[in-house]
C-alpha positions, 0 to 999 in steps of 0.5 A: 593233560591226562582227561581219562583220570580225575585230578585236584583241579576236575570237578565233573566228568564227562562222557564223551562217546562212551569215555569218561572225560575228567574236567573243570566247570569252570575252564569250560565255562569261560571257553564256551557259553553252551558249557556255562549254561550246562553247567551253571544254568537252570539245566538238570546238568548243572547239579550232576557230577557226570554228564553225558555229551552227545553227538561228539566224537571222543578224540574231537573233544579231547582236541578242543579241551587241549586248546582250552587246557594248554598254552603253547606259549613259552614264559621267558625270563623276560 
């Protein structure tokens, strides 16, 4: 998945060790309860469309979003 370019599906964007980072609310959401908050809370983040994360490094994210974003698991005909 390509995070630098904004899709269908992103709804913020990130900046991530001075990188724009094109994501879902939602699927950072249900992997992290720190992003809930962010983003769904009482917090200032929750109401911007760009958001900067700190003290991250921008390959490190881009890690935990290919853990969360995709399935290595294969769908079979089974």
């Amino acid at each position: 998945h390509d995070f630098s370019q904004a899709d269908d599906l992103s709804d913020v964007c990130l900046l991530v060790g001075g990188d724009r980072v094109h994501v879902s609310k939602n699927i950072l959401a249900m992997h992290s309860p720190v992003f809930k908050s962010m983003l769904f809370g009482k917090f200032k983040e929750a109401g911007q469309a760009e958001v900067e994360i700190g003290e991250v490094e921008h390959k490190n994210f881009i890690e935990f979003l290919n853990v969360i974003y995709i399935s290595t698991k294969e769908i079979t005909g089974e």
